[in-house]
C-alpha positions in Angstrom: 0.0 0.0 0.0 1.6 3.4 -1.1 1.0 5.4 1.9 3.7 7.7 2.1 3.1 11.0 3.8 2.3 14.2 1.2 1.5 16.7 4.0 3.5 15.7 7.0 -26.0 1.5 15.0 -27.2 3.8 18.0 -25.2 6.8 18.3 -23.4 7.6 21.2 -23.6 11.1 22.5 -20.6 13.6 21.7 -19.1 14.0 25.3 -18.9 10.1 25.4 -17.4 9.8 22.1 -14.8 12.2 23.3 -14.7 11.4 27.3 -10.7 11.0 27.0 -9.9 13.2 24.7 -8.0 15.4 27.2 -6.1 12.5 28.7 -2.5 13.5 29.0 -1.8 9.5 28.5 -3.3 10.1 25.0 -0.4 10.7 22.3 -1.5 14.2 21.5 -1.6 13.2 17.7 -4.8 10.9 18.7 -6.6 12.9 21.5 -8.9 14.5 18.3 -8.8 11.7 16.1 -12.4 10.5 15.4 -10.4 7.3 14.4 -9.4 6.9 17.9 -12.7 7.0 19.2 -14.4 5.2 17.1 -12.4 3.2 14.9 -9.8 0.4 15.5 -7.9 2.7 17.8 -10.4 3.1 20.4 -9.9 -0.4 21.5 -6.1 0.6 22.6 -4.3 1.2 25.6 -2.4 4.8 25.9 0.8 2.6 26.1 -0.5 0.9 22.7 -1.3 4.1 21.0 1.7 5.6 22.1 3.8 2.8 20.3 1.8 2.8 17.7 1.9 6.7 17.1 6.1 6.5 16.3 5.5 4.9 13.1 1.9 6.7 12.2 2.2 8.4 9.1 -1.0 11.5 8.3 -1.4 12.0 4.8 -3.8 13.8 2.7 -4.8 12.6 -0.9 -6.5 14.3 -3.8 -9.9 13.8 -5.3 -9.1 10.7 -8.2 -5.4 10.1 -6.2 -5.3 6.4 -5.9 -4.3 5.1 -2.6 -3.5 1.5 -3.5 -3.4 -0.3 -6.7 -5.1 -3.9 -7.7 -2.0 -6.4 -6.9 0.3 -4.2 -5.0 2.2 -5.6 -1.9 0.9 -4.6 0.9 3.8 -2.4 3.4 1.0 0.2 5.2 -2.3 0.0 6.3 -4.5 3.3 7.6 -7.7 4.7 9.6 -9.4 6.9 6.9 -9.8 9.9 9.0 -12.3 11.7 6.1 -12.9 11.7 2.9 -14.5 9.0 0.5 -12.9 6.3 -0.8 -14.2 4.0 -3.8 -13.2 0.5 -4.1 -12.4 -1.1 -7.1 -11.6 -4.2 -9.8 -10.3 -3.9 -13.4 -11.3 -6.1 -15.8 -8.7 -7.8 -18.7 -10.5 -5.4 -21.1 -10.6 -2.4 -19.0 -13.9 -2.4 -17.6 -14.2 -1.4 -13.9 -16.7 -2.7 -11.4 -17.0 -0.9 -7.8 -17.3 -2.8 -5.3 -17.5 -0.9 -2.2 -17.3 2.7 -0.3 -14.9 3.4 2.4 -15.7 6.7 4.9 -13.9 7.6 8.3 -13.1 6.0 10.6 -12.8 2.9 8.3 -10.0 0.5 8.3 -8.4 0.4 5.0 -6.5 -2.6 4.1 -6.7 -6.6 4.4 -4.8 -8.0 7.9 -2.5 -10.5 6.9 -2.6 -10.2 2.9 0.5 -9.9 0.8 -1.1 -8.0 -1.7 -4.4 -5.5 -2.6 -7.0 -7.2 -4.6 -8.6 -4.0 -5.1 -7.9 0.1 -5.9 -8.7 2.2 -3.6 -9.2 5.7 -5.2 -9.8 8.8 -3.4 -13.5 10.1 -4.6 -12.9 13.4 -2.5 -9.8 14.9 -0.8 -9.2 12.3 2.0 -7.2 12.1 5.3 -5.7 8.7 5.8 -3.5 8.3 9.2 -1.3 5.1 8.0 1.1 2.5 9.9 3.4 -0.4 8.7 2.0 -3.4 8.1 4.3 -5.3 10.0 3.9 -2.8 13.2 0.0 -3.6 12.9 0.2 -7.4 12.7 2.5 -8.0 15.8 -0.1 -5.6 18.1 -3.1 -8.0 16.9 -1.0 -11.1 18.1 -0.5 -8.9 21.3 -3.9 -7.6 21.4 -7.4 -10.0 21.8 -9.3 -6.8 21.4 -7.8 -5.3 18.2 -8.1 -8.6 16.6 -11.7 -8.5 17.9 -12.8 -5.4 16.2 -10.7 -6.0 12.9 -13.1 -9.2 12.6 -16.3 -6.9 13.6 -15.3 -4.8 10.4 -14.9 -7.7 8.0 -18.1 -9.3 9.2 -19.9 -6.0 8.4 -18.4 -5.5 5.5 -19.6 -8.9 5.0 -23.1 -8.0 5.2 -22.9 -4.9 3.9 -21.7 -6.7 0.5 -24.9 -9.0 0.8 -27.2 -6.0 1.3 -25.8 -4.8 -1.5 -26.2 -7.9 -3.3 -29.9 -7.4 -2.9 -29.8 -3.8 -3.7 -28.6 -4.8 -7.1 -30.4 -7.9 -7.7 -34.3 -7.2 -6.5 -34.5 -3.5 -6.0 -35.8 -1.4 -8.7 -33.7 1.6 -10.4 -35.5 4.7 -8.3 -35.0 2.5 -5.0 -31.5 1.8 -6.2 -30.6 5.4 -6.6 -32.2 6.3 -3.2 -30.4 3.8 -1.5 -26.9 5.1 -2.8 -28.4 8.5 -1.2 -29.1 7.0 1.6 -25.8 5.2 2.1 -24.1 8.3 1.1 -25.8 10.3 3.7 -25.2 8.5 6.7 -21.9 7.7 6.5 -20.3 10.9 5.0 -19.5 12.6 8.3 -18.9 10.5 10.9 -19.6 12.8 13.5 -23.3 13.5 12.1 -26.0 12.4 14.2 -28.5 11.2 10.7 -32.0 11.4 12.9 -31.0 14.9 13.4 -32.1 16.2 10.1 -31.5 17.8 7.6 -28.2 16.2 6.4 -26.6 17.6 3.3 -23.3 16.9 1.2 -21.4 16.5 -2.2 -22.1 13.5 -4.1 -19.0 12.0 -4.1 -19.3 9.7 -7.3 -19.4 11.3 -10.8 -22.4 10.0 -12.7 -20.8 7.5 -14.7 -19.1 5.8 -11.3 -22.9 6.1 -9.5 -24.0 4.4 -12.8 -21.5 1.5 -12.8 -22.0 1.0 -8.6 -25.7 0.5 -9.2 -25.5 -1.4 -12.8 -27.7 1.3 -14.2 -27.4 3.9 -16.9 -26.1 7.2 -16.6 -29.7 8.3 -17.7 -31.5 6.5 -15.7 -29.1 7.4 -12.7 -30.5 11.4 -13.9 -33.9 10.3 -14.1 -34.2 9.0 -11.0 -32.4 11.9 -8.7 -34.9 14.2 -10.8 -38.2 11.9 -9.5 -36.7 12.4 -6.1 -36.1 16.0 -6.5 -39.6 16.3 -7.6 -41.1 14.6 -4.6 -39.8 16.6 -2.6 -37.4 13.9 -0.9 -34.3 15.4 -1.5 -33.2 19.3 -3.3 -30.5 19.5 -5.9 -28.0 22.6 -6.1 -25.5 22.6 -8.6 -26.1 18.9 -9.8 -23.8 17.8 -6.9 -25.2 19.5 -4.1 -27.7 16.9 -1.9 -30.0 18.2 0.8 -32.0 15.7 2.2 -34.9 17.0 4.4 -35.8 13.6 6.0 -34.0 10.5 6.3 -36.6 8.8 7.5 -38.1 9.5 4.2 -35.3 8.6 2.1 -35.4 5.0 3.6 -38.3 4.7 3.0 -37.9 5.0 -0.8 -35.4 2.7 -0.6 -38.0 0.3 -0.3 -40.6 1.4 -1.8 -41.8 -1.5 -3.9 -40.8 -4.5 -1.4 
């Protein structure tokens, strides 16, 4: 993974999410990292985060900047801190097929694999905070809690693949499109509270890579944000530029016809 520094479901309240944040034990590089609370860092000791923080790495990555290439050896793994990122396979021919979205405070990278079998490509300007692979490996031997919580994110990821399986398979194209909103929506800031609406952002994918992730065309992918515009479920600005007034609402169109 080519990490290399360029720039040096209920909802817990705020003040728990942050209840250590002034800890002097706390490396001061993680005492604000939304990472550390709620990603795989949260499950560390001070002493841990401490050894870990020598070898951390921050680095910030430019809308289409890839991350990791299909078949490159793995040397770093990261906590996306935020940003999008869009995960991907290349066909022989040169076809692409995305298979998943990573937001903060995901986990990028495969524990124990020699190589990506994906791309990872930043869709907006991310923040990754990266660490040898190596350094990573020998804390989960050390650590029946980070190995814990590294297995929690595969087996979601795990059933987030098979919801999305469905998605593809049964769900028609306007319930397709809403539910790409919908994921969108809730995970785009992780600090964002989604029953406290209205929750608004940039699309992230262009609409040829929303197109390929829901196996639609890019005019369908327009007629369908334009019959949720119209009913009043979501407002457009700029043709990137999401408000969504409900979320409740929005789910609700996910599965409209089911």
């Amino acid at each position: 993974m080519n990490l290399s520094p360029k720039t040096g479901e209920g909802i817990q309240a705020l003040s728990e999410e942050r209840k250590d944040i002034h800890n002097s034990e706390i490396p001061v590089v993680c005492r604000s990292c939304e990472a550390r609370h709620r990603g795989i860092c949260g499950v560390l000791s001070p002493d841990q985060l401490l050894y870990l923080s020598k070898f951390t790495n921050r680095t910030i990555y430019s809308e289409s900047e890839e991350l990791v290439s299909n078949g490159e050896q793995v040397e770093r793994y990261a906590n996306i801190l935020s940003g999008v990122v869009k995960l991907s396979k290349l066909l022989i021919d040169g076809r692409q097929q995305i298979v998943g979205l990573q937001f903060a405070p995901d986990f990028l990278g495969r524990p124990f694999k020699s190589k990506s079998e994906t791309t990872a490509e930043a869709v907006t300007d991310v923040r990754v905070c990266s660490f040898p692979k190596s350094v990573l490996e020998t804390m989960i031997q050390k650590s029946p809690e980070l190995e814990r919580i590294l297995h929690e994110q595969s087996l979601r990821e795990l059933d987030e693949a098979r919801n999305w399986m469905m998605t593809l398979g049964r769900k028609s194209a306007s319930e397709k499109v809403a539910s790409f909103l919908y994921l969108i929506g809730a995970n785009i800031d992780p600090e964002k509270n989604i029953t406290m609406s209205p929750v608004s952002f940039e699309i992230p994918l262009k609409r040829a890579d929303i197109a390929d992730f829901l196996g639609l065309t890019i005019e369908t992918v327009s007629r369908q944000l334009t019959k949720l515009r119209k009913s009043g479920i979501i407002s457009i600005a700029n043709n990137r530029s999401v408000v969504i007034p409900d979320m409740r609402a929005l789910h609700r169109a996910c599965e409209e016809n089911c």
